[in-house]
C-alpha positions, -999 to +999 in steps of 0.1 A: +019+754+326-015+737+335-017+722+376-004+686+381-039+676+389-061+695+362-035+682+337-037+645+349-076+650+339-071+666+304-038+651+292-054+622+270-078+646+256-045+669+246-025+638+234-055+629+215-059+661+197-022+665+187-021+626+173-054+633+149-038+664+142-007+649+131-026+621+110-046+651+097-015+668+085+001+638+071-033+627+051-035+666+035+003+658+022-005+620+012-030+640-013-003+663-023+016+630-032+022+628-073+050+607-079+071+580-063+106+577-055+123+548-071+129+528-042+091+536-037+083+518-071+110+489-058+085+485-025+058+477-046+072+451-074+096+436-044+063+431-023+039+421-045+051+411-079+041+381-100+063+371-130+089+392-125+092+426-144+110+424-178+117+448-205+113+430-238+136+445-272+109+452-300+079+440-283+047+450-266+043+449-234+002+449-222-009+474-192-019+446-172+016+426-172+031+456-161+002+462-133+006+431-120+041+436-110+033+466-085+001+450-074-012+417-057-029+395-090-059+384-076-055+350-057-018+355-053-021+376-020-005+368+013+020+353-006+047+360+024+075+328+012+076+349-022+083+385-003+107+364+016+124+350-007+125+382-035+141+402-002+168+377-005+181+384-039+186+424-027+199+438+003+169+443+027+150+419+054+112+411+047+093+422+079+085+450+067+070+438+031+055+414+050+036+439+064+031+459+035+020+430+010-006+419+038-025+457+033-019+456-007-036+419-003-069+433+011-069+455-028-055+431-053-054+447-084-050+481-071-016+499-075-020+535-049-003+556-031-024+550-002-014+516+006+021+527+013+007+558+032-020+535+055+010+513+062+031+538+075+005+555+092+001+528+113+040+526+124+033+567+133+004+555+154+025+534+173+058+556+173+035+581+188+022+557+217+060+547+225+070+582+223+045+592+249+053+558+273+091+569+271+083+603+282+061+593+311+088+564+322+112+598+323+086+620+338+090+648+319+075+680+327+040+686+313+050+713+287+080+695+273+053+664+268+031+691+252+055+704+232+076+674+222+045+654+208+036+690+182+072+692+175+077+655+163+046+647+150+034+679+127+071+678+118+080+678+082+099+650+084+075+628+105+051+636+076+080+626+053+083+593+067+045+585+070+041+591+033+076+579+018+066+539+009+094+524+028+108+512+059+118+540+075+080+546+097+085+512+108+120+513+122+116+542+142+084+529+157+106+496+168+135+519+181+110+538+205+098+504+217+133+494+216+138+526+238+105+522+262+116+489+267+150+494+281+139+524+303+115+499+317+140+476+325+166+500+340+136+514+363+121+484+367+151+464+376+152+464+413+120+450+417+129+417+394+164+412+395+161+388+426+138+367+407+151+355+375+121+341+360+101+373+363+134+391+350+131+373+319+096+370+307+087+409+324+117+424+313+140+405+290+117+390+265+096+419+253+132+433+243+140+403+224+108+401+204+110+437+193+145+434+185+137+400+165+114+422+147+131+456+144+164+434+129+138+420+105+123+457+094+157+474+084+196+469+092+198+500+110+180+487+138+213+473+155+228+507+154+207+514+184+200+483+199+238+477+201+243+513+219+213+508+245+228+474+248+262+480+260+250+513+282+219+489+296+245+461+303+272+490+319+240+497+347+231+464+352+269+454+356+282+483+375+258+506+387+236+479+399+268+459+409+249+429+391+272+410+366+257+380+363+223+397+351+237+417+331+257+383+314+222+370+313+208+402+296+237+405+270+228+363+261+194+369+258+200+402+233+225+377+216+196+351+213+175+374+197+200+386+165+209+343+163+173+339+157+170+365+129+197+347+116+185+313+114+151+326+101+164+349+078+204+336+067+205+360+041+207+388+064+246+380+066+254+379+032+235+413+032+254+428+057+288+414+048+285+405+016+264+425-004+269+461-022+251+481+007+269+458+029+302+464+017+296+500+007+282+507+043+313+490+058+337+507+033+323+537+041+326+533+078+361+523+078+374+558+059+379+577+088+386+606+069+350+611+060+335+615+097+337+653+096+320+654+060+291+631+070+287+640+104+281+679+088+261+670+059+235+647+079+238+674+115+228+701+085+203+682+071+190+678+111+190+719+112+176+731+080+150+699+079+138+691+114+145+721+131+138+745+096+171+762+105+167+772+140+184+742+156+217+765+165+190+791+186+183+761+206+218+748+211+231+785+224+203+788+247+216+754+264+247+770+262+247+803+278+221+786+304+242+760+310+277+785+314+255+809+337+245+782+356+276+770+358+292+806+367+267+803+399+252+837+389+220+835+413+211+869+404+207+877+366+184+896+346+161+868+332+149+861+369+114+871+382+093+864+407+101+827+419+074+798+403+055+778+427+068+747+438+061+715+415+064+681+416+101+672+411+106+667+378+131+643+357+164+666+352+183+644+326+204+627+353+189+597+355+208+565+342+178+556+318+187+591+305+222+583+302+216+548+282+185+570+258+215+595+250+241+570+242+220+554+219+201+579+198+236+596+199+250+565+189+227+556+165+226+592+144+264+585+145+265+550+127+241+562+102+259+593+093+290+568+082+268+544+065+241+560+048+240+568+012+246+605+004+222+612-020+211+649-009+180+656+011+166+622+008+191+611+034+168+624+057+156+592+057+184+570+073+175+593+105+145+598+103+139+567+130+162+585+158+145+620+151+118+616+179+143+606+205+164+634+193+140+666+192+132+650+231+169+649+242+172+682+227+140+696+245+145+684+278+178+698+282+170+732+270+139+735+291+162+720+325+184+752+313+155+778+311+134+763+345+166+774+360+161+811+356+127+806+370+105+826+346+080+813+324+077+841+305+111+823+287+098+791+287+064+802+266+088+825+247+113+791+239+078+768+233+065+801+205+099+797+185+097+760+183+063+766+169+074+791+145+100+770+135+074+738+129+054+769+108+086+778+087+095+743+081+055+740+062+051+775+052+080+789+040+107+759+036+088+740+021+107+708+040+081+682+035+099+655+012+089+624-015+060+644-028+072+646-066+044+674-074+064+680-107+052+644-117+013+653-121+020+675-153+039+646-166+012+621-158-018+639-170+004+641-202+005+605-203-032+604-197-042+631-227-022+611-251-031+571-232-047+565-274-016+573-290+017+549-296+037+545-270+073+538-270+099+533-245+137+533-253+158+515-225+191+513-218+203+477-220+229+487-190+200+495-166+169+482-181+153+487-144+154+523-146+122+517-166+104+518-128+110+556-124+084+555-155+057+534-141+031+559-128+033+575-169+031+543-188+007+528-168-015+558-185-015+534-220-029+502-225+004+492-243+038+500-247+065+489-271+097+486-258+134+489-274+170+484-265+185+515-272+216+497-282+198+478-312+200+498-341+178+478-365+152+487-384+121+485-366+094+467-388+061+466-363+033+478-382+019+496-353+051+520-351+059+519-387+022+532-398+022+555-364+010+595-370+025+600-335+045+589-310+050+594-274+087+587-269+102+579-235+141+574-244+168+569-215+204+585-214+225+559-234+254+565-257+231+555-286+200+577-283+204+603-310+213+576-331+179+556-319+157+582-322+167+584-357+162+550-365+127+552-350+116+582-373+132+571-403+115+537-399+085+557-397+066+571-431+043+595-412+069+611-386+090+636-387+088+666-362+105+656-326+092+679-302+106+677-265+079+675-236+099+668-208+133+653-188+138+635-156+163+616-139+177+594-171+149+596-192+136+622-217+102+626-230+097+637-266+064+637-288+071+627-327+045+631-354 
């Protein structure tokens, strides 16, 4: 472990190199990217559209129309009352689109991948600042810095964050100011206290402004600010023998969620009103289902963040923590004592205390709220997974400085490096990349001069988004209601030598396939090309 003083002089330079490695890292998998989750496809037409995306029954519909639905038309950018007020009709608060609509306004007409990824990148830039801040406020020892800041950021599911086009970047950038900002506070509270106006505007107001914003990016947010909250308010109130601060901190943290909710009202039919709403609540309320979540999302923590290794970690604070305990002074793992260091921060600390409670917390709420929809639930944590891997580190390295040899302590700081090299190499854990969608594209792309047809289900007629990165490949398509079993009489499909045939799972699709080749003169070999989730690619000529 490098000197206090030499690594004072060289620890920028190291943060430095581990952040551009990081965005290095992330970039090489944003090119990997082929395909978009449809939630992805939803942040782009919820952010930028124009019309309003429609699927017409036995009519054309021009590249362009479609285009302009996932992209900012030209003049129509910085359009933030419409992002507003499309985020109303769903379930989700705008800040973030806002945010994302300003960078696809700077490209109108373009529909990328990369606008997503730039967006996010820039949440990662400043989770990564916060993260260091909140280690520094807890004073951390050098190598756990070090070691924390490779772990989180080359971790496969930092890198799934930064390229998956939502919110998810963004709200863990806001909870690790969230989390700054209250250590702050709690460390910083004896020297303001006495003087209320620099208790507010130093300490109190920087935590409602992020908060106002962090409500604004994603629900979630109050999962943590509500568990820092009440532990923060528990100090003030009873460690710092203070009630009436801590009365004025819990008003001002109340201020802060009114406000969200006169700017934004339809936050509360969201939350208590609409199908995420209710499901979320529904969902929290079975208690039978805690030990089923709180496995599936503490497995997907193991085998995603921690590539499997997470119980190797969890023994080692174990048996440190029992021999410890035992008072064993002399045991086989000690050498020669190290030289004496700078005290550092052993986890005991209040700040500590609140941290804990709510990432805990946090990870908690979301496990009994969150969709189950298999690995992609990583996302729902994915904002408390910094805080986490830190918690997680500090206590295992307070257990191994015990035994007083480093050889353990490089030994620990190699596996969690191997691990970070499994997750890559051999786990393959990196998520939203959709490689499986180039072959499908490029298919789209050979054929972009032939007929193009699209057969939707009239029950979920928006399903048509999980195709938009194929048909975008065509200058037109012709869409159907899979339901209407009429003759089709367009000259362009009737007189067709081939067709490319994008049909969804409905109860009448090997009745409306039939209908399309026998309305056809020139067709009459089907030939499947390909299936995805509710949709089935076949080539007829």
């Amino acid at each position: 472990m490098p000197g206090s003083k030499d690594y004072k002089h060289i620890k920028k330079y190291i943060f430095c190199l581990i952040f551009l490695a990081s965005l290095a890292l992330s970039i090489f998998y944003g090119f990997q990217k082929q395909g978009f989750h449809e939630d992805e496809y939803y942040t782009y037409f919820s952010s930028n559209r124009s019309l309003g995306l429609y699927q017409p029954d036995r009519q054309w519909q021009d590249k362009q129309t479609i285009l302009d639905e996932f992209a900012v038309k030209k003049g129509e950018g910085f359009n933030y009352g419409l992002v507003k007020l499309v985020q109303s009709w769903d379930v989700h608060p705008p800040f973030y689109y806002f945010i994302f609509h300003t960078l696809c306004s700077f490209v109108p007409g373009v529909f990328t991948k990369w606008t997503g990824i730039i967006t996010n990148l820039l949440a990662f830039a400043i989770s990564f600042v916060f993260l260091t801040l909140v280690m520094e406020r807890l004073q951390v020892s050098p190598l756990v810095e070090i070691l924390t800041l490779l772990f989180y950021g080359l971790n496969p599911q930092t890198v799934s964050a930064n390229i998956f086009v939502r919110m998810y970047a963004w709200l863990g950038a806001l909870v690790l100011v969230c989390a700054y900002l209250h250590i702050r506070l709690i460390q910083e509270y004896d020297k303001c206290s006495s003087d209320i106006r620099k208790y507010f505007v130093r300490l109190l107001l920087p935590i409602m402004i992020a908060s106002y914003i962090g409500f604004l990016i994603q629900y979630f947010y109050i999962f943590f600010f509500v568990f820092i909250g009440i532990a923060t308010a528990w100090i003030i109130a009873f460690v710092k023998k203070d009630i009436k601060n801590a009365i004025i901190y819990v008003a001002s943290c109340a201020v802060s969620l009114m406000l969200c909710i006169a700017t934004y009202p339809a936050c509360l039919s969201h939350l208590f009103g609409g199908y995420r709403g209710s499901g979320a609540s529904g969902s929290f309320f079975d208690i039978q289902n805690t030990g089923l979540r709180l496995s599936f999302f503490t497995g997907l923590l193991n085998t995603f963040v921690f590539a499997g290794g997470l119980v190797i970690i969890l023994l080692i604070i174990l048996i440190g923590t029992m021999l410890k305990l035992a008072g064993k002074k002399k045991n086989p793992f000690v050498e020669i004592p190290l030289k004496k260091e700078k005290k550092i921060n052993t986890g005991h600390g209040p700040e500590i205390t609140a941290l804990a409670v709510a990432s805990f917390g946090y990870f908690f709420m979301a496990s009994k709220t969150a969709l189950l929809v298999g690995s992609a639930s990583n996302r729902y944590e994915m904002p408390v997974y910094s805080l986490l891997i830190l918690l997680i580190f500090m206590d295992a390295f307070y257990v191994l400085e015990n035994f007083k040899n480093r050889a353990l302590v490089y030994v620990f700081a190699a596996i969690l490096l191997a691990l970070i090299l499994k997750g890559h190499v051999a786990d393959k854990n990196v998520l939203f990349l959709y490689p499986e969608d180039a072959e499908k594209t490029e298919y789209a792309r050979e054929n972009s001069g032939e007929v193009a047809v699209v057969m939707f289900n009239p029950q979920t007629p928006h399903n048509v988004w999980r195709l938009t990165d194929e048909i975008l490949e065509y200058d037109k398509v012709y869409y159907m209601d899979e339901s209407n079993l009429q003759t089709i009489t367009d000259p362009e499909i009737v007189n067709a030598s081939k067709v490319i045939l994008y049909v969804a799972d409905e109860d009448h699709q090997k009745e409306a396939i039939e209908g399309l080749v026998d309305s056809c003169k020139d067709l009459s070999e089907i030939t499947w090309i390909s299936s995805e989730d509710m949709w089935t690619t076949f080539e007829i000529g």
